[in-house]
N, C-alpha and C positions, 0 to 999 in steps of 0.2 A: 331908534337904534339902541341907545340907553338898555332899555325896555327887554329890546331881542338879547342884549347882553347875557343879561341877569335871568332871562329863561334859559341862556345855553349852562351859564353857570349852576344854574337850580338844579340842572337834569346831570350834572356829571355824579351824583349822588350813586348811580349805578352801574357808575365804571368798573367797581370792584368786580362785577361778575363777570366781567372781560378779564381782565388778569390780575387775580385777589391775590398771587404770589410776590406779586415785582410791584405794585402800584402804577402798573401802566408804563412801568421801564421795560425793557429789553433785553436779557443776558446776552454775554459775548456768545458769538457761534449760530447756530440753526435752533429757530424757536419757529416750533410748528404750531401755528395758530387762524384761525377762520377768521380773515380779514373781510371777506364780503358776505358773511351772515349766510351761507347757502348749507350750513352744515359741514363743508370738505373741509380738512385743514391746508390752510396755504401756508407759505413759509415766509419771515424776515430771517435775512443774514446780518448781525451785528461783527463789524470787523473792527479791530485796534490799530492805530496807525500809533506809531512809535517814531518824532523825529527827535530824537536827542536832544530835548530839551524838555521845561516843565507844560508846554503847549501842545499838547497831545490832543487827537482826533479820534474821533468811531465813526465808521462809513457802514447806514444802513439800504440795503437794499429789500424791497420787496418783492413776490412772488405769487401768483395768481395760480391754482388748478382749474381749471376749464378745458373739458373736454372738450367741448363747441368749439374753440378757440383754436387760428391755425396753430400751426407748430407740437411739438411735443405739449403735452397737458399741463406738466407746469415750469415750462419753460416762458410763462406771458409775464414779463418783467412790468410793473406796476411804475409808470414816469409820476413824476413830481412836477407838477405845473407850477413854476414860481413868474411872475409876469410873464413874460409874453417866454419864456424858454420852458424846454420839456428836459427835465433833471433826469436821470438813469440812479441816482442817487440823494440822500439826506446826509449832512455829517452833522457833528458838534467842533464847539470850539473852545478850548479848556486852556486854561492857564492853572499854572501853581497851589492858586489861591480860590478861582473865582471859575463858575462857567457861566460863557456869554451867549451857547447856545445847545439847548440839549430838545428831544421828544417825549411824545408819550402817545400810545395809542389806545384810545378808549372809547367804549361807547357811551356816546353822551346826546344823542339827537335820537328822538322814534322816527324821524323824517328821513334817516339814510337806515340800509338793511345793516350795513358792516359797520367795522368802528372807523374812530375817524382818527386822523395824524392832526396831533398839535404840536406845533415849534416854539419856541419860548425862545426869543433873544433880546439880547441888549446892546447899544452898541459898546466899543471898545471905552469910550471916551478917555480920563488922561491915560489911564492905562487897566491892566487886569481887574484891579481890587478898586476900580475908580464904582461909588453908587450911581448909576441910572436904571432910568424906568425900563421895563421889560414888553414888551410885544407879543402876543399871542394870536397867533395866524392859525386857524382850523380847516381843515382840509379834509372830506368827504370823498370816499371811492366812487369812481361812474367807470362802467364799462361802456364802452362804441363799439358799435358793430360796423360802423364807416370809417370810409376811407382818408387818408390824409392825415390825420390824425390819432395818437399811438389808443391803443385798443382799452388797456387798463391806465387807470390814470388819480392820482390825487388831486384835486381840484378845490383850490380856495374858496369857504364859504363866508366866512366871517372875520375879524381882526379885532381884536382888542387891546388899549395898552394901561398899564398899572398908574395908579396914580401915585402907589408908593413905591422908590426908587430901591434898587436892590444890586448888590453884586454878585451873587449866584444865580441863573435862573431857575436853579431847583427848590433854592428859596418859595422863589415867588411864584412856582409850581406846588408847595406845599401850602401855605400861606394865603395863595390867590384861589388855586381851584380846588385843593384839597387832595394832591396830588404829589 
């Protein structure tokens, strides 16, 4: 597993050429970008949640064009498979000081066509600005053409956690993957 790590991490060297502007962040609003390598651009919507205080959120949603696909062409909402639930969405979780959980979409595998969703978090422990290790979950696009199960989807491939402790995980997105 070791082994598999450190090939996922060798290959993010050409993320850049998925989004050389942001390093693999996301601006607020509609960022029209080919999420599953077919040449169309699909969409993420980056939203701001504001609750009056320093713990502020961004809810991203994705967005699939496919004609094939029922429904209007790019009305195929892309679910987030976290265990055994299908998410309609990703957020972050930010305090003051510290974020415990932010993304990046990159391409980093020749084994998937599109890029892939990585979430980087950490838990809360004693509190915002508390150091723990960070978690890196990567998440590969699969489209279904079957039933029962949602059509476009992000799908866990790998996990990995830091061995060095962090309070930001943009830290240890810059730091760990180069990102």
């Amino acid at each position: 597993m070791r082994r598999y790590i450190q090939f996922v991490i060798f290959l993010l060297v050409p993320f850049q050429v998925a989004l050389p502007q942001t390093r693999g962040q996301i601006k607020n609003g509609i960022t029209h970008i080919d999420l599953d390598g077919d040449g169309v651009e699909d969409l993420v919507v980056k939203g701001y949640v504001e609750n009056v205080s320093p713990h502020s959120t961004d809810i991203y949603t994705f967005y699939i064009h496919k004609d094939s696909l029922p429904g209007s062409a790019i009305s195929n909402l892309v679910r987030i498979k976290q265990g055994s639930q299908f998410n309609y969405y990703v957020s972050t979780r930010r305090g003051a000081d510290c974020c415990l959980r932010d993304i990046r979409l990159a391409k980093i595998s020749k084994d998937f066509s599109g890029l892939q969703l990585i979430i980087a978090e950490r838990p809360l422990g004693w509190s915002y600005v508390a150091m723990e290790t960070v978690t890196f979950t990567f998440y590969k696009l699969t489209l279904y053409s079957d039933t029962g199960i949602p059509i476009c989807l992000f799908e866990e491939y790998a996990k990995t956690h830091t061995k060095k402790k962090y309070c930001d995980v943009n830290d240890a997105f810059q730091k760990e993957l180069g990102m």
